[in-house]
N, C-alpha and C positions, 0 to 999 in steps of 0.2 A: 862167737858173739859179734853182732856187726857194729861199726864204727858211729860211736856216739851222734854222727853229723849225720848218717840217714836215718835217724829217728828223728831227728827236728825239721822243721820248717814246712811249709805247707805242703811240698811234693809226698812227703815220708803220711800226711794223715791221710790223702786225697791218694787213690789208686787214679790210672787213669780212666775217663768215663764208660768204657768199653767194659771194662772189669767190673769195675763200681756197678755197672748196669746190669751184670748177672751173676755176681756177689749176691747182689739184694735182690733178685729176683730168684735167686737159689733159697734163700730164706724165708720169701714173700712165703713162696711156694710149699716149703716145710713145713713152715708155721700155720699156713692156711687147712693144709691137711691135718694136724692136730689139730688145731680149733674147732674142726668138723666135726672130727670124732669126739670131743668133749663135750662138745654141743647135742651130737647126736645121742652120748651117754646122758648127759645133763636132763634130756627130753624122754630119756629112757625110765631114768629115775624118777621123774615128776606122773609120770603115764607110768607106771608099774601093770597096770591091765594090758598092753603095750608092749612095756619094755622085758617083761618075762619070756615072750616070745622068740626077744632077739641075740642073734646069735655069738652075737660078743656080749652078752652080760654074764655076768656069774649069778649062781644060786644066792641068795639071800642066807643059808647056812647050809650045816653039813657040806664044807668046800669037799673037792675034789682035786686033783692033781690038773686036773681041766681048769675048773675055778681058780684054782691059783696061778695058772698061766695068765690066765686072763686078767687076773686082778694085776697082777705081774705086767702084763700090756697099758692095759688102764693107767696105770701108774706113770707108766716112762715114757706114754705118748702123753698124757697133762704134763710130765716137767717139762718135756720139750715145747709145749704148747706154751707154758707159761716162761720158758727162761728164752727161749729162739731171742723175742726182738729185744731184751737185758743185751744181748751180746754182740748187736748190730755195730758197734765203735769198735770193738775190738775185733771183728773179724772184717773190716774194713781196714782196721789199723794192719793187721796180720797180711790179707791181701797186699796192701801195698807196699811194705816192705819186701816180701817174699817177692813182688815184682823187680824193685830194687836190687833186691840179692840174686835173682835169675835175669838179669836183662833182657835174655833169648828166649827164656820159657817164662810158659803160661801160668800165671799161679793157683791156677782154678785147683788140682790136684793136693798140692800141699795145703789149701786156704780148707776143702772138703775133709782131707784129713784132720786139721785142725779141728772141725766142727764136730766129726766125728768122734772124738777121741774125749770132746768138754761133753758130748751127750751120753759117752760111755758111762761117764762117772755119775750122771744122774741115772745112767739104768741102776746101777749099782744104790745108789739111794734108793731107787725105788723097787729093789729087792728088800733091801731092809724095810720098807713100808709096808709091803706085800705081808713082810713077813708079822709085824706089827698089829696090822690089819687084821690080819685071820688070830692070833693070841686073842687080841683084844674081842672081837667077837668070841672068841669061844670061851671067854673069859666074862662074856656077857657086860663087858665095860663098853663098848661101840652095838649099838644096836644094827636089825641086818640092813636097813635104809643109810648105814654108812655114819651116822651120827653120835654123837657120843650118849650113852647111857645113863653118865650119871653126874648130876655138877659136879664134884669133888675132879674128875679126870680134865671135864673143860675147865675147871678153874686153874688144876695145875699145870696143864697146857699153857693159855692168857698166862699166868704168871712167870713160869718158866719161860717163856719168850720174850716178853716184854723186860724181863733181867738182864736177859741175854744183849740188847741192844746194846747195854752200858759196858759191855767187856773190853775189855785190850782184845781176846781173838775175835771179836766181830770187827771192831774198827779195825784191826790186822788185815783180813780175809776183804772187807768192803774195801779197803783203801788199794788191792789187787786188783779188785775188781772194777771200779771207779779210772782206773787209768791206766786205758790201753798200751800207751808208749813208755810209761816204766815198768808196766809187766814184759814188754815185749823187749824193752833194753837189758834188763835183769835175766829173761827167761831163755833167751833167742836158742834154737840149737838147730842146726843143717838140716837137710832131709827128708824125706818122708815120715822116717822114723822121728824126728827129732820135732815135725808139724804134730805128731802121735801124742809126743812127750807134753807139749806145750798144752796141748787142747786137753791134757788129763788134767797137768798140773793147776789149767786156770779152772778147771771145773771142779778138781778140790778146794780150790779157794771161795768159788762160789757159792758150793754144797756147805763149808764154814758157815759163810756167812748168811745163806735162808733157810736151813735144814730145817732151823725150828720155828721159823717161820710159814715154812711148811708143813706143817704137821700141826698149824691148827684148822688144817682142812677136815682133821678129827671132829674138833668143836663145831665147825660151820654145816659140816656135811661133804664129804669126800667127794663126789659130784654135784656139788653148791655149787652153780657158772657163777653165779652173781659174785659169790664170796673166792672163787679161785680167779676171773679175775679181776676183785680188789687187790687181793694177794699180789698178782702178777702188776698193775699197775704201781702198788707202792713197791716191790724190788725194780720193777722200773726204774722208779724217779729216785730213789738212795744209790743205783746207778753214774745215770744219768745229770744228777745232783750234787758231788761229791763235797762238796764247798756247804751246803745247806744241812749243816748237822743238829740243828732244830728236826728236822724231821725224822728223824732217827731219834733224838730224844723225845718229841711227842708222842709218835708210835711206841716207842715203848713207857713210858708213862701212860695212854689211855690203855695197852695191853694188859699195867698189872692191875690198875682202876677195874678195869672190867672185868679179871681175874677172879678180884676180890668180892666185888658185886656177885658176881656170880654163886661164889662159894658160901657167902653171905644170906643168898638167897632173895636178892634185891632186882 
């Protein structure tokens, strides 16, 4: 663990500009590539005359080991689409430590490990989604345009999440995630391996805290742009926002409100 004093002061947040400038041009770059593809699924789905055609969509039913690949791909390039810039402080924060801690070397390799290892754990969410996904279709509760089938499923969705905001493991999981240099003073471990360790464990805490957050891309539509990224912009700012726990309580108050409506038939 490294010594409390290079976690503080402006050196420890700020890598220097050389880094910082392809740090975030490593992620521009990530991020931008997901976006495309979700954009290009997004347009796929709104054009189904179109989008059948193309060679990354999956069948509408009767999946295949092929379609579940795919839905599988789908999946884990939108989280990384939607969580890439959530994690801009923290892999800046990670970069310039790991400079700190290597004087000599470059921290591009341990900083990518990092990265690598927080988007592991969302593939891994997004197996579970995959897997969800095809249940729920063939369970005929998600219809094949990805949306949910029936209010009862989008109401207990909205409801189920917007509960979820009020827990001790969400405020647990968001208050990890919210602040780079006590996850990174608590977490720190040497290495290659140990940049591995840090980028799972902060992306368990992250998958904590939007899992079910995500998973009312159920209700919206699974390739909704508009509504994945609303999605992506309010994990954003309860990020970004740590201090602003209004926001967290309104999001989840208008979540079970709408819930309700829903179920209601309002």
């Amino acid at each position: 663990m490294p010594e409390p004093a290079l976690l503080g002061g402006r050196a420890a947040r700020r890598p220097p500009g050389r880094d910082r400038v392809i740090v975030l041009s490593g992620l521009a770059a990530a991020a931008a590539l997901a976006w495309a593809y979700v954009l290009y699924m997004g347009w796929g789905m709104a054009h189904m005359d179109a989008g059948m055609a193309m060679a990354i969509m999956p069948r509408m039913t009767d999946w295949h080991i092929v379609d579940l690949l795919l839905v599988l791909a789908m999946w884990a390039i939108m989280m990384a689409a939607m969580m890439l810039p959530s994690i801009v402080p923290m892999v800046l924060s990670f970069a310039s430590l790991s400079r700190r801690q290597r004087a000599h070397q470059l921290p591009y390799m341990p900083t990518g490990v990092f990265v690598l290892g927080y988007l592991a754990v969302w593939s891994a969410f997004s197996l579970g989604a995959t897997l969800a996904q095809w249940g729920l279709l063939e369970a005929r509760l998600v219809t094949p345009m990805m949306v949910s089938a029936t209010p009862w499923v989008a109401a207990a969705l909205l409801v189920f999440a917007g509960i979820f905001q009020f827990t001790p493991l969400k405020q647990a999981c968001l208050a990890k995630c919210a602040s780079p240099l006590g996850f990174l003073l608590t977490e720190w471990r040497e290495g290659t391996f140990g940049a591995w360790i840090m980028g799972v464990r902060h992306g368990t805490y992250c998958v904590g805290c939007c899992a079910l957050l995500m998973t009312l891309l159920f209700v919206f539509g699974v390739m909704n742009v508009v509504w994945i990224v609303a999605v992506s912009v309010y994990v954003l700012l309860e990020k970004i926002l740590p201090r602003a726990r209004w926001l967290r309580f309104v999001g989840g108050v208008l979540l079970i409100c709408w819930g309700v409506a829903v179920a209601a038939g309002i």
